[in-house]
C-alpha positions, 0 to 999 in steps of 0.5 A, a space after each residue: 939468254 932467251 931474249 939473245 937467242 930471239 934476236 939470233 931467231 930474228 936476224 934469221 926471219 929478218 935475213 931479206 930484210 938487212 937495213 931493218 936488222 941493222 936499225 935495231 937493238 936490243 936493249 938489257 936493262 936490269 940491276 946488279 945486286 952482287 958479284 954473282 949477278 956481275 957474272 951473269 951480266 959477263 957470260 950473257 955478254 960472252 953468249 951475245 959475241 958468241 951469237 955474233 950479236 955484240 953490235 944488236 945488243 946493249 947491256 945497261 946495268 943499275 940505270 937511273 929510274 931517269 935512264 928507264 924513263 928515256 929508254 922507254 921513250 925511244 923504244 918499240 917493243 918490251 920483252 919479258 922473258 922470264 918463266 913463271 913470273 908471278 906479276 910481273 910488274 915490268 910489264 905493267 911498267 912497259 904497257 903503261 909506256 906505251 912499248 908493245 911487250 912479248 912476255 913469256 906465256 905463263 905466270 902473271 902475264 899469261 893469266 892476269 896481265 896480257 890479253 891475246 885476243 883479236 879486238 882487244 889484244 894488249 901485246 903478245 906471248 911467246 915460248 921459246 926464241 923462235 915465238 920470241 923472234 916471230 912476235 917481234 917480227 909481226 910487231 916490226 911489219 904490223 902497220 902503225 895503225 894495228 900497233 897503236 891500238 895495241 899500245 891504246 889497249 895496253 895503255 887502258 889495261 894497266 889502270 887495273 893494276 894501279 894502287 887505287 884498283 888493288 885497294 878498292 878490290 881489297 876492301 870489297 874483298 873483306 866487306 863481307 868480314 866487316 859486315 859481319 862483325 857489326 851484326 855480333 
């Protein structure tokens, strides 16, 4: 529920600011495997009531890749909370589509996938609800112009992750084996 108590933080770093608050929504999407992610799905339902956030809050479960797709479109932001995540191919998908993400600062998006740096920054990352909420926050007051040469930079950087770079990598990789057992 760390995306829910990052929206609880924003309306608080938001609080002079209600007409924005009220024009946004965060949006849960994600698949349910079995009864026990059914649950989940109902108790973060219940932590978002209980955080008086049930009208910023949409939950879509099992949505088509179409859904995705549109979803995508109307967006600003990505948000990948999830700590330690070994890739994280959400958000590769999120950059590619032009969202500026918050992902947790560790894992994959730490080391490999978003770049914080002045100049080149492809999004941002955060530690806990208040991190969440303040990056957030910085993206919604950023100008147009500073968050599209965010998008710009995401945009560039997820061709390194394309099928065509992991294969021209793998093959460099093993080249030197290959030589190798030509010269035996």
């Amino acid at each position: 529920p760390l995306q829910l108590q990052a929206m609880y933080e924003l309306r608080t770093l938001l609080n002079n600011d209600e007409a924005l608050w009220n024009r946004l929504r965060l949006m849960i999407m994600g698949s349910c495997r079995d009864e026990e992610d059914r649950e989940r799905v109902k108790n973060m339902q219940d932590f978002a009531k209980h955080l008086s956030l049930e009208n910023s809050v949409e939950f879509r479960v099992n949505v088509s890749y179409q859904e995705l797709i549109q979803c995508y479109q109307v967006a600003t932001i990505g948000l990948h909370a999830m700590w330690n995540e070994h890739f994280g191919i959400s958000v590769v998908d999120c950059m590619a589509a032009g969202l500026i993400m918050v992902a947790n600062r560790s894992g994959g998006p730490l080391m490999d996938i978003i770049e914080t740096s002045e100049g080149s920054q492809t999004g941002y990352l955060a530690v806990d609800a208040y991190d969440y909420a303040r990056c957030i926050a910085t993206i919604l007051y950023n100008g147009r112009e500073y968050n599209n040469k965010i998008r710009q930079a995401a945009r560039a950087s997820v061709d390194r992750f394309s099928e065509q770079e992991f294969e021209n990598g793998f093959l460099r990789a093993i080249s030197p084996i290959l030589d190798e057992k030509e010269f035996r």
